[in-house]
C-alpha positions, 0 to 999 in steps of 0.5 A: 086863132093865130092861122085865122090872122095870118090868112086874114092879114094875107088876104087884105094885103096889096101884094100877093104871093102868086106874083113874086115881083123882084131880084133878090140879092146875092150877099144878103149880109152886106156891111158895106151900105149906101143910102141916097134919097131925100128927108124920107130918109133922114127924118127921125135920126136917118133911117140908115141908123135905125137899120145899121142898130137891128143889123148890129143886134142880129150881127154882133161886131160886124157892121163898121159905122164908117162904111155904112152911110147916106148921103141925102138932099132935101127934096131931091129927085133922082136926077139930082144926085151927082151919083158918081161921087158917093159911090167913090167911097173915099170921097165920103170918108168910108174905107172900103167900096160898098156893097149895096147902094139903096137908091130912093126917088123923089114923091112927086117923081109919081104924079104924072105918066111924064115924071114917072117915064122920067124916073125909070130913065133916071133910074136905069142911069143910076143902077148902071153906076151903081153895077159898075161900081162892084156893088148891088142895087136896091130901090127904096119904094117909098110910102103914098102920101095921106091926108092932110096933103093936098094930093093925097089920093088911093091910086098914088100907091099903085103908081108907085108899085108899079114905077118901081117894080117896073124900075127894078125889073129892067135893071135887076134891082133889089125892090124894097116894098115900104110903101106896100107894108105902110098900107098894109099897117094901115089897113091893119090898124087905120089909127096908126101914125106913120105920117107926121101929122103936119104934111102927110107926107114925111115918117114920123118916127114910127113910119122910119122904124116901119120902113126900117124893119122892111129894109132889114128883112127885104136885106137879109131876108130874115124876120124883123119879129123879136128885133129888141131895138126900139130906139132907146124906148122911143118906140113901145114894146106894142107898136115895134111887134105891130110894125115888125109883123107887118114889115114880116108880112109884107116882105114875105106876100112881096118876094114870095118867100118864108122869112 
């Protein structure tokens, strides 16, 4: 029974192994970390704490809070960061310089073939920067939009797939597939609420704890599967090991690797 799930969760799923798609990151452990993005990223009490907390549990007394950071700007794209400043770790209060910069673009940035050319312009701007400061560079892959947003549509997750894998092709940047594992949850259990019910767009809080399994394993490229961490007993012991399989999953098709 248990191989019959996993070959059919592999078979409905969005990206196969037979096409590993992105770099991979040469310190898999890093303590030193920066988000940028917008709301994606900080609704439900930031996604970077959520991560930070399953870091801390895997790696007891290693991640320093000061040097583990986001830097977001609602509603923004990525031409609206002024990247150069965050990336100067003193100018937000950490210690030492990062890492790891995880870079997330705008939802809208998909809507036409003009912002998404935009895009992989504005990103290849951006890990530049990112290399030059000593650091490696991921690109968040940010989830599609779902009803009831007015441009809610099933060809928005492969445009996104494709921006950003193209975008981390060119710019040797770790991509990390949490829109992929958003539709694969929701093949796997359509009742599921990974969208805040009033726009269809932003994580609810089980959406943030989703992506935040899929950032830890597209990170360390360790298994989320047995992470205690549920945010105080926000998230149920059913819904964490539901969304730690799929994050699992996901990233395993994603990068063609065991976890």
């Amino acid at each position: 029974m248990k191989h019959f799930l996993i070959y059919f969760l592999f078979s409905t799923f969005l990206v196969y192994a037979s096409d590993p798609h992105t770099y991979s990151l040469k310190d898999k452990s890093p303590e030193r970390v920066l988000y940028i993005g917008n709301s994606y990223l900080y609704y439900n009490d930031s996604l970077h704490n959520h991560v930070r907390r399953m870091l801390e549990e895997i790696y007891p007394n290693k991640i320093d809070t000061s040097n583990y950071k986001s830097v977001t700007i609602s509603g923004s794209r990525s031409w609206h960061h002024n990247i150069g400043h965050p990336l100067n770790h003193k100018n937000i209060g950490a210690d030492k310089p990062f890492q790891l910069v995880i870079f997330q673009g705008g939802s809208g940035e998909t809507n036409t073939k003009s912002e998404r050319k935009i895009f992989l312009n504005e990103v290849e701007k951006v890990v530049n920067k990112i290399h030059q400061s000593g650091a490696e560079a991921a690109l968040y892959m940010i989830h599609a939009y779902v009803d009831p947003h007015e441009k809610a549509n099933p060809q928005m997750i492969e445009d996104i797939k494709k921006m950003y894998i193209e975008a981390g092709k060119k710019n040797n940047a770790l991509v990390i597939p949490v829109g992929i594992a958003f539709e694969n949850a929701y093949k796997m259990k359509p009742n599921i609420k990974l969208h805040k019910s009033f726009d269809g767009s932003h994580p609810s809080m089980l959406g943030t704890y989703l992506a935040s399994c899929v950032v830890f394993a597209s990170i360390t490229q360790k298994s989320p599967k047995g992470i205690k961490y549920n945010y105080f007993n926000e998230v149920s012991d059913a819904d964490k090991i539901f969304l730690q399989n799929i994050a699992h999953i996901s990233v395993e098709s994603f990068f063609d690797i065991e976890l």
